[in-house]
DOTOR-546553 format. One record per residue (C-alpha): y, z, x negated; residue number from 1. Coordinates in Angstrom, 1 decimal, padded with zeros to 4 digits. Layout:
! DOTOR-546553
       v       w       u   nr
       Y       Z       X  NUM
...
! end
This chain:
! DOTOR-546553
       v       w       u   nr
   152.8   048.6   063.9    1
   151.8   048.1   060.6    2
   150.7   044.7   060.8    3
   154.1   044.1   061.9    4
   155.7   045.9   059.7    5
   154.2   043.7   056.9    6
   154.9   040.3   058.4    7
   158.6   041.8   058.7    8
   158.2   042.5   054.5    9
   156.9   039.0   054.6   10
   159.6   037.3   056.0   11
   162.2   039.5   054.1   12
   161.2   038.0   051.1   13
   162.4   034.3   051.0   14
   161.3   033.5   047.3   15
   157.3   034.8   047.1   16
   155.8   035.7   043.8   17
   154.3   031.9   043.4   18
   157.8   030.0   043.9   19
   159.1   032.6   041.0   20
   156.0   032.1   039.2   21
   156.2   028.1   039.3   22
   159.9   028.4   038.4   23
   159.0   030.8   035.3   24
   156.2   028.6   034.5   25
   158.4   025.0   034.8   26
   161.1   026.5   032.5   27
   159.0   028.1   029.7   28
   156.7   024.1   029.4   29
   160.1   022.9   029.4   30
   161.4   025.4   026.4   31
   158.2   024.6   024.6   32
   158.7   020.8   024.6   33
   160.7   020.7   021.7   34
   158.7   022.5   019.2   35
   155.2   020.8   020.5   36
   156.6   017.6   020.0   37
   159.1   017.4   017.2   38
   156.4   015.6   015.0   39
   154.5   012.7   015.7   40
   151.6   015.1   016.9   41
   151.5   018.5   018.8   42
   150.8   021.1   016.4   43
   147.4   022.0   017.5   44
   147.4   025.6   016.6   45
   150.9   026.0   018.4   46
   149.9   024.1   021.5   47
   146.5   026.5   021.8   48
   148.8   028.9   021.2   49
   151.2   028.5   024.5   50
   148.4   027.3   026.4   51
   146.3   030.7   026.3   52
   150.1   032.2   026.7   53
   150.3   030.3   030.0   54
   146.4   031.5   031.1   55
   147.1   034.9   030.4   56
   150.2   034.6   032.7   57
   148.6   033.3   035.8   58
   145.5   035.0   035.7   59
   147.4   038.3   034.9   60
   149.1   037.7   038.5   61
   146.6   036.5   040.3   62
   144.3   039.4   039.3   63
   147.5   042.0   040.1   64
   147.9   040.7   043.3   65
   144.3   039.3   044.7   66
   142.3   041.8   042.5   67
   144.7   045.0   042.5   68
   146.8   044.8   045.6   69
   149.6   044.5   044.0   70
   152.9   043.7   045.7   71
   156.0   044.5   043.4   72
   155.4   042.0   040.5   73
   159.5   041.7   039.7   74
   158.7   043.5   036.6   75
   156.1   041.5   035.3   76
   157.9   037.9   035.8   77
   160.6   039.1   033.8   78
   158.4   040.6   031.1   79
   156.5   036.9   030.8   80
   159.3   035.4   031.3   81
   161.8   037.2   028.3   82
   158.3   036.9   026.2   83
   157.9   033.5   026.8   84
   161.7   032.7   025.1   85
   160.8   034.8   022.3   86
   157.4   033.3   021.3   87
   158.7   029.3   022.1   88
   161.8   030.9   019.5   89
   159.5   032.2   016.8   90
   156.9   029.5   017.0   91
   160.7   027.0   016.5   92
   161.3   029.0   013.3   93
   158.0   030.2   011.8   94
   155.0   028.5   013.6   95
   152.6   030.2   011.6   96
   153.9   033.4   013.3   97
   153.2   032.0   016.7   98
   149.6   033.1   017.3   99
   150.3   036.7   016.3  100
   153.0   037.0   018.4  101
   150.6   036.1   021.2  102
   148.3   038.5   020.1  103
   151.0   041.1   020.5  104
   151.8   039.8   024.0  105
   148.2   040.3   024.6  106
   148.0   043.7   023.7  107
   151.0   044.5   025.1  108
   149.7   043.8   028.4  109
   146.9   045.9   027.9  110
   149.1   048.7   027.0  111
   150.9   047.9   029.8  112
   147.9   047.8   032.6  113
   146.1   051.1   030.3  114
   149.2   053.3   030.6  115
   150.1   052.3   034.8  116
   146.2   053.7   035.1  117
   147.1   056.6   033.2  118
   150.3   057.6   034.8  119
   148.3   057.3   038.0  120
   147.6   060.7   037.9  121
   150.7   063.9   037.4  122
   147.7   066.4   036.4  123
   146.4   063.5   033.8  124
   149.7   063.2   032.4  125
   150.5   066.9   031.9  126
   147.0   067.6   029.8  127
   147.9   064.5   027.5  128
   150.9   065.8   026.7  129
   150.1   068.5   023.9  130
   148.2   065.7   022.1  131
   150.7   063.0   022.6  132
   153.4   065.3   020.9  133
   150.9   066.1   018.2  134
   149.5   062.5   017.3  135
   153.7   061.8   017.3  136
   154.5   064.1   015.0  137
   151.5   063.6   012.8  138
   152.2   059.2   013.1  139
   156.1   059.9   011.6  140
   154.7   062.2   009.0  141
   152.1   060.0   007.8  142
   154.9   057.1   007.8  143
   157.1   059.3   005.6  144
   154.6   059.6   003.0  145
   152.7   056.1   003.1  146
   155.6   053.6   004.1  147
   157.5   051.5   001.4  148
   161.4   050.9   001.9  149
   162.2   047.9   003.3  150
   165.4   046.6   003.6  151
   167.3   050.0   003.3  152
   164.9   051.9   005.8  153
   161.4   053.1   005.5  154
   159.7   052.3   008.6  155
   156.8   049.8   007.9  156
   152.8   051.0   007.4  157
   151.1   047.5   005.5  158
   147.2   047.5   006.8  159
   146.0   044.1   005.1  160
   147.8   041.2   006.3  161
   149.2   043.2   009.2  162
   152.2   045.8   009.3  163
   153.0   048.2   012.1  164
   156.4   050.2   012.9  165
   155.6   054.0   013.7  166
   158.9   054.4   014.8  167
   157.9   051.8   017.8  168
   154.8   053.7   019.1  169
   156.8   057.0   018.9  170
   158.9   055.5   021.5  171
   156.3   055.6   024.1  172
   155.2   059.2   023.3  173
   158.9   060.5   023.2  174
   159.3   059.6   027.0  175
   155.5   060.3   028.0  176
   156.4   063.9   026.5  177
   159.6   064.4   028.3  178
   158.5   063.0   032.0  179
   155.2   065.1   031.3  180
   157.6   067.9   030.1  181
   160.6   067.8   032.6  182
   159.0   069.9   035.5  183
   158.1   072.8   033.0  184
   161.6   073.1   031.7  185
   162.5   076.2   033.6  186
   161.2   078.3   031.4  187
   162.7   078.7   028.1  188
   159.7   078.6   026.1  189
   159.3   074.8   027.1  190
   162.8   074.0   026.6  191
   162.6   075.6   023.0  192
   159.2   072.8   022.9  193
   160.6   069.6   023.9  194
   164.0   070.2   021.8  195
   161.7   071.3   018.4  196
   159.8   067.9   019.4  197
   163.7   065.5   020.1  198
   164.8   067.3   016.8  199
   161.5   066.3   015.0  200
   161.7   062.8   016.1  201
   165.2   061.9   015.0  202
   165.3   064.0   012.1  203
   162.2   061.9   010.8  204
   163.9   058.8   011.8  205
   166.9   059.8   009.7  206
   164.5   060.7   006.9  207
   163.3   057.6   006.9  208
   166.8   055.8   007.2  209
   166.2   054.1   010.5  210
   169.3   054.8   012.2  211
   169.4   052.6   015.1  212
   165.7   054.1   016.0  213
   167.3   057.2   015.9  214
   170.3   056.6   018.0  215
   168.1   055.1   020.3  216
   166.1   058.6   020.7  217
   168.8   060.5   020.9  218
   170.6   058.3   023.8  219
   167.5   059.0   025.6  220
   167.1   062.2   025.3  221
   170.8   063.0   026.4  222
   169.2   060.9   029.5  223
   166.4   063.3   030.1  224
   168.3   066.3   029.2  225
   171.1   065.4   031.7  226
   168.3   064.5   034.5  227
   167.1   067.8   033.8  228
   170.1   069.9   034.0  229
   173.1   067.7   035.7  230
   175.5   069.8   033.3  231
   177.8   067.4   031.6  232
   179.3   070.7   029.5  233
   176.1   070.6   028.0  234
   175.8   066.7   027.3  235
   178.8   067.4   025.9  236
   177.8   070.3   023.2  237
   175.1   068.4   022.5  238
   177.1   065.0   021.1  239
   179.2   067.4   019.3  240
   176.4   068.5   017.7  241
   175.1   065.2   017.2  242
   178.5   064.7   015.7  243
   178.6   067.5   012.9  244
   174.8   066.6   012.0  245
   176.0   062.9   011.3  246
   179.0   064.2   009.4  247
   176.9   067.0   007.2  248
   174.8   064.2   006.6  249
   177.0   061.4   005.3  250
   179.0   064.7   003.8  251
   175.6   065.0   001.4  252
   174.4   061.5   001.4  253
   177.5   059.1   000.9  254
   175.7   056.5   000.6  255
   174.4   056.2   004.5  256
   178.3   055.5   005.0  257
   177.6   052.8   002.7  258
   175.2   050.6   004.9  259
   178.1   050.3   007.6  260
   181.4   050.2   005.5  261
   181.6   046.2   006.6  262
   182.0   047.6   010.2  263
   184.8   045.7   012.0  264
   185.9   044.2   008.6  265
   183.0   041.5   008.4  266
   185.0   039.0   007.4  267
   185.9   040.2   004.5  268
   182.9   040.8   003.4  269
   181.9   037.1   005.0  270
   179.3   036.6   001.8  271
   178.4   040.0   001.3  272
   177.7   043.0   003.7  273
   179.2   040.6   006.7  274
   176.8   037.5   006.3  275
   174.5   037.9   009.2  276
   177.5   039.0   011.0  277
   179.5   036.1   010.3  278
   177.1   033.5   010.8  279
   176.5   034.8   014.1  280
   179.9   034.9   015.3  281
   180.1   031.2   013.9  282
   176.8   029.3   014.6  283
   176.5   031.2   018.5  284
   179.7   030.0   019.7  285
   179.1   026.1   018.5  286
   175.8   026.4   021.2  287
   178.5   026.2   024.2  288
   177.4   026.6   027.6  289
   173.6   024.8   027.1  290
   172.8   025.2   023.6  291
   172.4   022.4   020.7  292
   168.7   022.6   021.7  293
   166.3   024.6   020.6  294
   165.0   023.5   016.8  295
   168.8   021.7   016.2  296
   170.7   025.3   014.9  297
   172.0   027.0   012.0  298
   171.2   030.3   012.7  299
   167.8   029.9   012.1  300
   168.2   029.6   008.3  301
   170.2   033.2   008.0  302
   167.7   035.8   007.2  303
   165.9   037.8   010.3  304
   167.2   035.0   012.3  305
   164.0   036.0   014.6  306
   164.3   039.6   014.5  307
   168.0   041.0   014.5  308
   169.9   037.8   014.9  309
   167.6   036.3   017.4  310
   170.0   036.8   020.2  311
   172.3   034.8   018.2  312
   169.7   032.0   017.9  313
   169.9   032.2   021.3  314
   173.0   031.7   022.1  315
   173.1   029.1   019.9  316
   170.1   027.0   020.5  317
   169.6   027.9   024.4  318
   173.3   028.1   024.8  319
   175.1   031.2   026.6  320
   173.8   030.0   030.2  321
   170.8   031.6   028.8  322
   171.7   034.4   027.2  323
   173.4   035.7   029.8  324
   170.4   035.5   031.8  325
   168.2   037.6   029.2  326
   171.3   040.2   029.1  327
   171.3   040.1   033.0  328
   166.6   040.9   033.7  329
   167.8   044.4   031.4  330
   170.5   045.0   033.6  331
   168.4   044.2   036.8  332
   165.4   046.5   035.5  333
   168.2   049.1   034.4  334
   169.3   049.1   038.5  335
   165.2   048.8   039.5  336
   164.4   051.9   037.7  337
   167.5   053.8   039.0  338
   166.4   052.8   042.6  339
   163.1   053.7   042.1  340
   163.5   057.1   040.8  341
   165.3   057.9   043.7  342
   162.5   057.5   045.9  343
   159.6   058.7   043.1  344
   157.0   060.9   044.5  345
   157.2   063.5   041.4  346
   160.1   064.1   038.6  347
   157.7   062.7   036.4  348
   158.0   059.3   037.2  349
   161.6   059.7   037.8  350
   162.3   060.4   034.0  351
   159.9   058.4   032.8  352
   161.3   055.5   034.4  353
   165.1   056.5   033.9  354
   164.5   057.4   030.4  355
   162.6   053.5   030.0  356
   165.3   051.8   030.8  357
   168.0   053.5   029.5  358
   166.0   053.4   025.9  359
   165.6   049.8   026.7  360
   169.4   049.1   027.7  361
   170.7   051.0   024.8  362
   168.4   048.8   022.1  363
   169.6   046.2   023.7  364
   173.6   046.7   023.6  365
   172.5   047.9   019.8  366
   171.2   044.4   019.1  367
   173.4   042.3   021.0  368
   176.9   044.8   019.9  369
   175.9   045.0   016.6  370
   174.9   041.8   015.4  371
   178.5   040.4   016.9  372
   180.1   043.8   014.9  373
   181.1   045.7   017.9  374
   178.8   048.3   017.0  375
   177.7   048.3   013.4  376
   174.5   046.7   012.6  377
   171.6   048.9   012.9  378
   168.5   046.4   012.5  379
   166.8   047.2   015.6  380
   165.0   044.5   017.5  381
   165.8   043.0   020.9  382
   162.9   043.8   023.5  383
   160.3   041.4   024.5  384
   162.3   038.9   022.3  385
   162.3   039.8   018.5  386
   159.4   039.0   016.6  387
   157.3   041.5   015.9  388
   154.1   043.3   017.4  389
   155.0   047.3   017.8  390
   158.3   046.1   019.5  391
   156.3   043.8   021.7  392
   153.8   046.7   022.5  393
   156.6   049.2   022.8  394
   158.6   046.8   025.1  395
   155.7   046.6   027.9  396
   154.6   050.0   027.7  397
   158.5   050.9   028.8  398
   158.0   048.7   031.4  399
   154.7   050.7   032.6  400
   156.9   053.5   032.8  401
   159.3   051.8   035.2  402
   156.4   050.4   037.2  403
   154.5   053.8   037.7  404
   157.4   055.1   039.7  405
   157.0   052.6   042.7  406
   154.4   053.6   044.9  407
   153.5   050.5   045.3  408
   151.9   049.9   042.1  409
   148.6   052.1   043.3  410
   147.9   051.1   046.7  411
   145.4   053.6   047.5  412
   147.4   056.7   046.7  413
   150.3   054.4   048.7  414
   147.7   054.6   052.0  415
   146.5   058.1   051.5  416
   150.8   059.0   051.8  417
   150.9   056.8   055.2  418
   147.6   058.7   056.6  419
   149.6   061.9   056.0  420
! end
């Protein structure tokens, strides 16, 4: 029976992980044509650079799948293939950037595989948890007193040549807290915990000015706080509370209101507060359905064209075909989590992946909304995409979470469950 029931798997799957790989693989050597070849050379350090991208692809896969068993690799090919837009984009802009953000990819895959081993095990998770709130806490404490403000916001540790974002890593330990946390919430002393910890968090990220971090926190933990409890009456008292804290604290600190006061009127601040806006709105709708080609835009000359605006690059460069296809792997991995945590084999894994994609969905919609000014610009980073190492790092490590709540990623404890 079983060796039927896998040839019947078999044959439900018409496209098989090497026909989606190939397909992944044609489009990103395609993508990369134009920036390897727009001088009379290849620029050696770039062309090293996607060709160790394109090594650590395959022989991620083929060691996940000959090596590890593994047989639910959606997640994966979507990772590569979102980080494969955003290094061929960064290496357009800034080539010199190119090798770090492989780097990042790099140890973002090692997060990735470290923290699947990790969440293995619910009795592993629940003894990491004191320390993972700790080291959290003690990361945005030490970024409050040794970070310098950049750009409005004071979220960036300089260590030599290389910066890290706190606020990124935090991300990981805010849901590895609350999945760890979620089946000890019946008693109040827990509850009192986990809220002290949210509270910490975002009132940290508000220190520090990051408000689109700290939106992004609080989204997700309305997301574990409704898994937990079902009660929209206290969703609700909760965003009214969210509510009066954001009013005391413009109330005392006008000048937060200050950093959105272009809001929906960007165009008349078009040199001003609405620039990136603007440009945006202008440069991504001249890309059409297939882009000018990637290297040919405008965009790329407005500052953080490969961090904030890097959606609108694009759409501009790529052309909306494209985009839509980025906006459409979050809203496939946003179903793929849902589905999974129905069927999860603890609560754990059901928050924790729940909780990763909401986080994920919402930084997107911040990113995408804001920089077109139907939200007001926040700064945050589009996953997988935006240069930048933390994001990168952060970006698989929610993906980890999604991952570990499909049986299927550890095939032994997937056998022992069939023996029983």
């Amino acid at each position: 029976m079983a060796e039927k029931a896998k040839k019947v798997q078999k044959k439900s799957q018409p496209f098989g992980w090497v026909s989606m790989l190939l397909f992944v693989t044609l489009f990103q050597i395609v993508s990369a044509m134009p920036v390897l070849f727009r001088a009379d050379e290849p620029d050696s350090e770039v062309l090293m650079t996607f060709g160790g991208f394109l090594v650590l692809e395959w022989g991620y896969f083929i060691c996940a799948r000959w090596l590890a068993n593994q047989r639910a690799t959606e997640l994966e090919i979507i990772a590569f293939m979102l980080s494969g837009i955003g290094l061929v984009t960064v290496a357009s802009v800034y080539p010199e950037y190119a090798f770090k953000q492989f780097i990042a990819i790099v140890i973002g895959l090692a997060g990735f595989v470290i923290l699947l081993a990790i969440m293995r095990n619910v009795e592993v998770i629940s003894a990491l948890r004191p320390l993972v709130a700790v080291a959290a806490v003690g990361l945005l404490a030490v970024n409050l007193v040794l970070a310098k403000t950049i750009n409005g916001a004071l979220n960036w540790i300089n260590i030599g040549s290389f910066s890290i974002q706190p606020s990124e890593i935090v991300k990981i330990a805010f849901i590895f807290v609350g999945a760890a946390t979620l089946e000890k919430l019946q008693s109040s002393t827990s509850q009192i915990k986990y809220l002290a910890f949210s509270l910490g968090c975002v009132g940290a990220l508000f220190l520090m000015r990051d408000f689109g971090t700290a939106l992004i926190f609080f989204a997700t933990f309305m997301v574990i706080a409704f898994m937990r409890s079902g009660d929209v009456k206290t969703i609700g008292l909760l965003c009214v509370g969210a509510i009066l804290g954001a009013g005391l604290i413009i109330y005392f600190k006008p000048y937060v209101a200050s950093r959105f006061e272009s809001y929906r009127h960007v165009w008349e601040y078009i040199n001003e507060g609405g620039f990136q806006q603007t440009r945006v709105l202008i440069y991504s709708s001249s890309g059409g359905l297939f882009g000018l080609g990637i290297g040919e835009g405008k965009l790329r000359n407005v500052y953080a064209s490969t961090t904030d605006l890097i959606f609108g690059v694009i759409c501009e460069e790529w052309g909306m075909i494209v985009a839509f296809c980025v906006v459409l792997c979050f809203a496939f991995v946003g179903v793929y989590a849902f589905r999974l945590a129905r069927h999860a084999r603890s609560t754990v894994y059901s928050i924790a992946a729940v909780a990763a994609a909401a986080m994920l969905l919402v930084q997107l919609s911040l990113n995408v909304f804001g920089i077109t000014d139907l939200l007001p610009l926040t700064g945050v980073t589009l996953p997988f995409i935006s240069r930048g190492g933390t994001s990168m790092i952060c970006s698989w490590a929610l993906f980890a979470f999604i991952k570990s709540a499909d049986i299927k990623t550890y095939p032994k404890l997937e056998k022992q469950m069939e023996d029983k």
